[in-house]
PLY file of the C-alpha trace (Angstrom):
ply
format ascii 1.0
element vertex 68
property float x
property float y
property float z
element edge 67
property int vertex1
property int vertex2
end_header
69.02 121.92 135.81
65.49 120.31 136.20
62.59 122.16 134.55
59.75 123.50 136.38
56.17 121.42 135.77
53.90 123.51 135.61
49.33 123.29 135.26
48.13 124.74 131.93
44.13 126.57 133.55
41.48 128.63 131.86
41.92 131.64 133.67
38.27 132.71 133.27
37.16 129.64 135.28
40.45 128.32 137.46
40.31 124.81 138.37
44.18 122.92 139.27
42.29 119.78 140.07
41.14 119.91 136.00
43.97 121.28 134.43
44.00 121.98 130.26
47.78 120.28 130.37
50.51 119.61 132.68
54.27 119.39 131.45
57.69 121.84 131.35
57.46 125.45 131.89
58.73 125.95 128.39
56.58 123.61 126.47
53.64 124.47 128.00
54.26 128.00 127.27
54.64 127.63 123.71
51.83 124.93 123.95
49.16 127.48 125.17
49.99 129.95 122.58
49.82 128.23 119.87
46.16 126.84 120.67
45.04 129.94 121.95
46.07 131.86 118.55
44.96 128.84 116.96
41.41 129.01 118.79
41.76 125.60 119.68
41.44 127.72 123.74
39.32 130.24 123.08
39.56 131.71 126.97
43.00 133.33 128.28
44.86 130.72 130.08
47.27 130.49 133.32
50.46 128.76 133.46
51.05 127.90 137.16
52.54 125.60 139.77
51.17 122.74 141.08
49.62 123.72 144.31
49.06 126.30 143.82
45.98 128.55 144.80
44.84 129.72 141.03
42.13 132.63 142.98
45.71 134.40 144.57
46.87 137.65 142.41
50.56 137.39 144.44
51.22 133.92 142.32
53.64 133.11 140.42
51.87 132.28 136.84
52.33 133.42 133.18
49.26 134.40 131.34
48.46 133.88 127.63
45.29 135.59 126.12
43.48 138.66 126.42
45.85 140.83 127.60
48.99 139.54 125.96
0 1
1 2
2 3
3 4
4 5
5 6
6 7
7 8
8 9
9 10
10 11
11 12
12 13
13 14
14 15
15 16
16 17
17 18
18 19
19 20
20 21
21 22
22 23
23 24
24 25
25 26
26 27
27 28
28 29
29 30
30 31
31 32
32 33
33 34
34 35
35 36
36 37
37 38
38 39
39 40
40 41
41 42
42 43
43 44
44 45
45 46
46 47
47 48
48 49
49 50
50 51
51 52
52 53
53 54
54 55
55 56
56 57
57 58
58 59
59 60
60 61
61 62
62 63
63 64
64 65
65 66
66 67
């Protein structure tokens, strides 16, 4: 089973051709957590496929900040 690479974006301010990180779903996850709680990112972040369009609501993404 291959993992799935995904873009680590501020979500306030989405840019995929700048991403924050790029890696495993998992690690990335646990990545943006840990420096949002940490304040290292202090802006709410999106975990989300390469390609895709970061402005789309219908995307697949997981979100870490604000409102989790």
């Amino acid at each position: 089973m291959t993992e799935t690479q995904v873009l680590v974006i501020n979500a306030d301010r989405p840019d995929i051709d700048h991403p924050l990180a790029i890696g495993p779903e998992p690690e990335m996850f646990k990545l943006a957590q840990h420096n949002y709680k940490s304040g290292e990112w202090p802006f709410p972040v999106r975990l989300v496929k390469p390609g895709t369009k970061p402005w789309d609501d219908r995307s697949e993404e997981r979100r870490v900040g604000k409102e989790c």
